[in-house]
N, C-alpha and C positions, 0 to 999 in steps of 0.2 A: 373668224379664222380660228382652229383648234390648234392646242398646242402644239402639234406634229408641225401641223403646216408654217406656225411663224417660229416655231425652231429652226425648219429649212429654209426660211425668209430668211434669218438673222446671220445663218451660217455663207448663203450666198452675199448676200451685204459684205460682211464683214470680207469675205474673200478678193469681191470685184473689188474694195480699198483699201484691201494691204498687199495684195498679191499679182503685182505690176505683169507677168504674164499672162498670169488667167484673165486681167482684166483687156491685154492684147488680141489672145484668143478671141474674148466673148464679141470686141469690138472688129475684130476684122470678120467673124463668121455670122454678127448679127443675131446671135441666139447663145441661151446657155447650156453648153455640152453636160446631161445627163440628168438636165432636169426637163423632159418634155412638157412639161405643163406648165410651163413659165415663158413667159414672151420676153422679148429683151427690147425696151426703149428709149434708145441712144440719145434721144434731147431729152427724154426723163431722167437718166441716168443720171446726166451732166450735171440739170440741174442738180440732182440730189446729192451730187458730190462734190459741189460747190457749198450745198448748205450744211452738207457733214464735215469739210473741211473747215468750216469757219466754226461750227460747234467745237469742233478737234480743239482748235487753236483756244477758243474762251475756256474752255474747262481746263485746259493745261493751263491758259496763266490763273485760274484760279487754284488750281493744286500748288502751282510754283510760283507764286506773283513777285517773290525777290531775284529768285533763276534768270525770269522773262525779263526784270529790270537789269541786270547787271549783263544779260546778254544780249538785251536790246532788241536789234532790227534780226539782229541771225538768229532769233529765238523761233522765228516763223518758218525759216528754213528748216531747222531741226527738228519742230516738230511735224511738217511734212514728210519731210524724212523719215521720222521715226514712226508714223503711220505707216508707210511703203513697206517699215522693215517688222511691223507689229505682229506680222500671221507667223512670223519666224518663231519668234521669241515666247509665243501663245504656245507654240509646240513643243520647245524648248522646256519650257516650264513645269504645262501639263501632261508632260510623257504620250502624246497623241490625241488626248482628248480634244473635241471639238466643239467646247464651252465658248458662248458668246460674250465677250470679255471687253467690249465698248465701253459700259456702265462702269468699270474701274481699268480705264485708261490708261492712269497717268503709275500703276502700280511696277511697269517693266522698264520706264524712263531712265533709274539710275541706273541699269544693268545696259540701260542701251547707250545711255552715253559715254558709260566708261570707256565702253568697244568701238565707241561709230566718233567719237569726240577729241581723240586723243590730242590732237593738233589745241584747242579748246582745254581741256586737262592740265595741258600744260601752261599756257598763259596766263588761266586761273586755275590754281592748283587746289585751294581750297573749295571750288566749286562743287567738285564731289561732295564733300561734305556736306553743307547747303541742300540739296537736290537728295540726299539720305535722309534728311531733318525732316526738310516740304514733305516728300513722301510719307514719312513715319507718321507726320501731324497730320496728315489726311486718312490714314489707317487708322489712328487711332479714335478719331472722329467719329469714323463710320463703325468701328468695331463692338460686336456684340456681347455683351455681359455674360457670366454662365447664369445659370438658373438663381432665382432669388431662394432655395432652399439651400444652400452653399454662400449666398450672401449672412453671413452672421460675422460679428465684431469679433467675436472668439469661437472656440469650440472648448470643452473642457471635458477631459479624460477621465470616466468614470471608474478609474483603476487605478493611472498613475495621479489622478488631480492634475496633470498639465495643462495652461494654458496654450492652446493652438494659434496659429495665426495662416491669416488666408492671402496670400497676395493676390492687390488689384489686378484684375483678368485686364487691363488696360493701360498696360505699362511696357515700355522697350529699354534696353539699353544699347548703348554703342560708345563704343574706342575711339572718341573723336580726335585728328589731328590738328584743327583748327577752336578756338574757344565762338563756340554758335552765338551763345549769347550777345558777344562783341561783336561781332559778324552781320548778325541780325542788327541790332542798331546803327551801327554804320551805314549799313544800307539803307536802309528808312532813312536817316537823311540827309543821305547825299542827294545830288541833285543829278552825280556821275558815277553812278556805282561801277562802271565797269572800269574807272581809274582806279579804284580803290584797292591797294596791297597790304594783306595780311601775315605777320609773321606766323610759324607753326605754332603751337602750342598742345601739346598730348594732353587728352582728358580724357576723363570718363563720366558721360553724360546720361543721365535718367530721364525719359520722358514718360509720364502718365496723366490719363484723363481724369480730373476729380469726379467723384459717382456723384457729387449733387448738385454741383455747377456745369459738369462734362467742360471746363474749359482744358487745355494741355499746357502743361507747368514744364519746365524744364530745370532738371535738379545737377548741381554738380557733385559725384563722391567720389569716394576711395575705391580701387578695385578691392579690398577688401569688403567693404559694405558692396559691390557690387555681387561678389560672389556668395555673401550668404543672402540677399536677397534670389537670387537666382538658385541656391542650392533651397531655401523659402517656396520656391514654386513649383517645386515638385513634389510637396503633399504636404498634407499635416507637420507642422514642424514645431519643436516650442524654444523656449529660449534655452534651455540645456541644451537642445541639439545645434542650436545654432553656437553656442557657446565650445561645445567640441569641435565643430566646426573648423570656430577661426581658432580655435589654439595650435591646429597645423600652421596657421597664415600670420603669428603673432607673436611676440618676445612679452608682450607685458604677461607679470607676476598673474596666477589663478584668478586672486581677489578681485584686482583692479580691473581685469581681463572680465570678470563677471559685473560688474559694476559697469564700464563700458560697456556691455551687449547689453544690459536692461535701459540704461539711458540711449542706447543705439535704438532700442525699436519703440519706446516711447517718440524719438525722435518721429522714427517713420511713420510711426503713428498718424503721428500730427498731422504730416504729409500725405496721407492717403497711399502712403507704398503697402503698409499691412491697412486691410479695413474690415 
């Protein structure tokens, strides 16, 4: 089969099980409207959508294996559901395009439970957060490096002599309301995650993939370190610019102000936030 053809394989797949009327249509006329060169059969079908449903279900509790514990038995309903409602959201996303989007699944899940869960939201309120986290830790998993000619520890300015620094291409941040960390062990072991009440707790939480472990660390900082790392990622930056920076975001005295930001990205150093 050339790739024309299993393009339009994957595009009717994906439609007949996310799109509860066209898969009405196809099943009450016995054929698929507008593609003539395709037969449709209805106990082949079934089966295949019996064994795509049960793929559905093991790869999501592998994206979210705390979510699926703490939501249990209704974890199966949601994510049937949230198949039915997946061709929406593929739309939604990609401005019309009609990208086969199976292969990362579980990437529209927090956007769909916000909107389809709220009943859920509310009983665990911290669960959004959770279900932000799984997500991020399976992006960042699969996420691609930039080139290894961009991969260097420094760069140095052959004008001004500044040291450059490069943020890891595999790193996210997020505004968390609940502390994940705690979150996450609780659950591991309990034996009834879905008894388990979390007070809020506002943070701001770093995750990034280490480049020579690839494991994902989760770091807690300051929104101040958050923001000059994030002002860090938009290009060549050195510790002067970072240092101008935060003297908008800062009361300490020049000196100490400078003495902080070089101990600041030594730190990050460390951490694989600059590599």
């Amino acid at each position: 089969m050339d790739h024309s053809n299993l393009k339009e394989t994957e595009e009717i797949l994906l439609r007949l099980f996310t799109d509860r009327q066209y898969l009405y249509q196809v099943s009450s006329e016995g054929r698929l409207p507008n593609y003539p060169n395709y037969s449709f059969d209805r106990r082949g079908a079934s089966i295949y959508a019996a064994v795509l449903q049960t793929n559905r279900l093991e790869t999501m509790k592998a994206i979210y294996p705390r979510t699926a514990r703490v939501l249990a038995d209704q974890f199966e309903r949601i994510i049937k559901d949230y198949g039915l409602a997946l061709n929406k959201l593929v739309k939604s996303e990609t401005a019309g395009t009609k990208n086969f989007l199976l292969n990362k699944l579980g990437i529209y899940f927090p956007k769909y439970f916000q909107l389809a869960e709220q009943q859920l939201s509310s009983k665990y309120p911290y669960l959004q957060n959770l279900i932000q986290f799984e997500a991020a830790t399976a992006e960042l998993a699969d996420m691609e490096e930039k080139s290894k000619a961009a991969q260097t520890d420094k760069i140095v300015s052959q004008t001004a002599r500044q040291e450059w620094f490069r943020v890891n291409p595999c790193l996210m941040i997020f505004p968390f309301q609940y502390d994940i960390a705690e979150l996450i062990r609780a659950i591991d072991e309990s034996e009834n995650p879905g008894d388990l009440q979390f007070p809020a707790q506002e943070m701001v939480m770093l995750m990034l993939r280490n480049p020579s472990t690839y494991k994902i660390r989760l770091l807690e900082i300051n929104s101040l370190t958050a923001l000059l790392i994030e002002y860090a990622a938009g290009g060549n930056r050195s510790i002067e610019d970072l240092t101008a920076i935060a003297q908008d975001h800062c009361l300490l005295p020049a000196e100490s102000l400078n003495k902080h930001i070089k101990v600041l990205v030594e730190e990050l150093k460390n951490e694989f936030v600059f590599v």
